[in-house]
PAKE-63006 format. One line per 4 residues: number of its first residue (from 1); their letters; for each residue x, y, z of C-alpha. Coordinates in steps of 0.25 Angstrom, whole numbers, plus 5000, padded with zeros to 4 digits. Layout:
<rs>
NUM> a> X/Y/Z ~ ...
</rs>
This chain:
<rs>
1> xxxx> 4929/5131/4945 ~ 4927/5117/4938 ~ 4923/5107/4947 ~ 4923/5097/4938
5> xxxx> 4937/5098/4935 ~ 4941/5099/4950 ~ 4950/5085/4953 ~ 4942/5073/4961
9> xxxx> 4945/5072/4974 ~ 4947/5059/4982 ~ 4937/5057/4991 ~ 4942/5043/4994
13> xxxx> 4956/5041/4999 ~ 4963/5048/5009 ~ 4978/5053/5006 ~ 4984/5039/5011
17> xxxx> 4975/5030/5002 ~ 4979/5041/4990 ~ 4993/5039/4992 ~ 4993/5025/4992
21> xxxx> 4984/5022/4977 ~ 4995/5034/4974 ~ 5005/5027/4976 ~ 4999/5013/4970
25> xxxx> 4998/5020/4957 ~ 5011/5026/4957 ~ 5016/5011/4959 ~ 5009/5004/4951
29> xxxx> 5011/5015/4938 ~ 5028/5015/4941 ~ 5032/5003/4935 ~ 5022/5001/4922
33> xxxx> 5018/5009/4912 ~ 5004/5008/4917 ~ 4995/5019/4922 ~ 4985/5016/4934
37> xxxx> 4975/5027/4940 ~ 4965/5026/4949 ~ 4950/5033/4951 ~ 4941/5034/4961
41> xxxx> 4930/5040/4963 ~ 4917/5038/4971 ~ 4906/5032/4961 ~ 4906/5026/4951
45> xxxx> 4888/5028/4945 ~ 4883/5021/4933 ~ 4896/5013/4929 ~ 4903/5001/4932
49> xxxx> 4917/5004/4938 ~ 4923/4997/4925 ~ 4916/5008/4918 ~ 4921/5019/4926
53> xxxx> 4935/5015/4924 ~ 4935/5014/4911 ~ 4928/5026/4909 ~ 4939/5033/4918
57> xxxx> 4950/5025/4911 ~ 4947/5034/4898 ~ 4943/5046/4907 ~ 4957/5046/4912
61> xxxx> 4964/5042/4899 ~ 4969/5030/4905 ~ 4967/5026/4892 ~ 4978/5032/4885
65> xxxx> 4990/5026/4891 ~ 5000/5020/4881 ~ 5000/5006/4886 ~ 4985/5007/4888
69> xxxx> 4989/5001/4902 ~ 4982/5012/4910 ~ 4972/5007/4924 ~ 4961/5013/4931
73> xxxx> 4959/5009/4944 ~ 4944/5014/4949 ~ 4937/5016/4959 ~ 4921/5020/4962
77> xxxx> 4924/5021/4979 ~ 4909/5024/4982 ~ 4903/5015/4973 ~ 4913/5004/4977
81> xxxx> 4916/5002/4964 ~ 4929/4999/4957 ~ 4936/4994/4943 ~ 4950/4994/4936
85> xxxx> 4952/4997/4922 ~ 4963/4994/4913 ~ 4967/4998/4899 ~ 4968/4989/4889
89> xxxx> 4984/4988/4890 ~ 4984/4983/4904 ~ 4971/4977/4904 ~ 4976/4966/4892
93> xxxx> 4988/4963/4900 ~ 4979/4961/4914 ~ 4964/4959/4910 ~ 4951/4957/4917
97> xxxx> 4954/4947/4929 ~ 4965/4958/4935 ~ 4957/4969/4934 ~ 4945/4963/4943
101> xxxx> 4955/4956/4953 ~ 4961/4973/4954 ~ 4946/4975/4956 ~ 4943/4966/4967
105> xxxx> 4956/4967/4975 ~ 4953/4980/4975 ~ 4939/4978/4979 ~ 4943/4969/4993
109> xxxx> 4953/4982/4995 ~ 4941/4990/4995 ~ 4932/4980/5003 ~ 4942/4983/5015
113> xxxx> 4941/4999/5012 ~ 4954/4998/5006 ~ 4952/5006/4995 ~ 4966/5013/4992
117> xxxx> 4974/5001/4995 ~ 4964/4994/4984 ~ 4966/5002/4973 ~ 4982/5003/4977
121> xxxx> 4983/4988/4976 ~ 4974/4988/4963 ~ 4985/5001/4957 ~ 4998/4993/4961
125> xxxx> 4992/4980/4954 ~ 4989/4987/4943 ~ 5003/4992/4942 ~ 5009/4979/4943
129> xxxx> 5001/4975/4931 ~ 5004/4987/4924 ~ 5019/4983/4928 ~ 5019/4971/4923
133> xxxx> 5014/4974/4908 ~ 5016/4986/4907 ~ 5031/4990/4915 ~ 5037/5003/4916
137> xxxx> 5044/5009/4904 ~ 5054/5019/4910 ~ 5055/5028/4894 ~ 5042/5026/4890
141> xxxx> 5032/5028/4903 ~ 5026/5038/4909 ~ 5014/5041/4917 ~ 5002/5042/4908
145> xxxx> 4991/5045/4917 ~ 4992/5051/4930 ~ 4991/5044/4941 ~ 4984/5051/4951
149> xxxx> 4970/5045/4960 ~ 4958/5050/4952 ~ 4945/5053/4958 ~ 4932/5053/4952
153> x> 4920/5058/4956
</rs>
């Protein structure tokens, strides 16, 4: 009835490679207050992937996390373009030279068509950093964004 509303579907991964960026997050989000997601979609026109993201980011609300330690993982598959995007919370604590070495280890994944296993390594990096400045508080966290693989147009 409303196309527009009808959820993305993926057009990328097949059910294994689902699972195991899936599971990445799961990882990388249990021991840190820290939220990660991923989108992917298939271009990425008129925009810088860095552009895209942030765009996104807000888009998604990523924005409003307490701790502001939220992080976009994304990905433009057809237009083999790519970008990771932290908030301000996380991106103090880790700054610029992290997020381009995320970038291109995930970019020699994808140069061998690795492309779930690079973005899973990129989520469970993430969460490491997350982990290490922003731990798990067992009375005060709770999982502020969902954690689901979205996809794009």
């Amino acid at each position: 009835m409303f196309p527009f509303l009808r959820r993305k579907r993926n057009k990328f991964f097949n059910p294994e490679e689902l699972g195991l960026i899936a599971k990445a997050i799961m990882t990388a989000e249990r021991e840190t207050s820290g939220e990660v997601r991923v989108f992917v979609e298939g271009r990425c026109s008129w925009m810088d992937a860095i552009d895209r993201a942030k765009e996104l980011f807000v888009s998604l609300k990523m924005d409003q996390t307490v701790d502001r330690n939220a992080t976009l993982v994304y990905i433009a598959m057809k237009d083999h373009q790519l970008a990771v995007y932290g908030d301000e919370g996380i991106h103090q604590k880790v700054g610029t030279d992290y997020w381009e070495k995320l970038v291109k280890e995930m970019i020699s994944c994808f140069n061998k068509n690795n492309y779930a296993e690079g973005i899973a390594s990129c989520v469970l990096q993430i969460g490491q950093a997350l982990k290490t400045f922003f731990p798990y508080k067992q009375d005060a966290d709770k999982n502020e964004l969902p954690d689901d693989i979205v996809f794009g147009r």
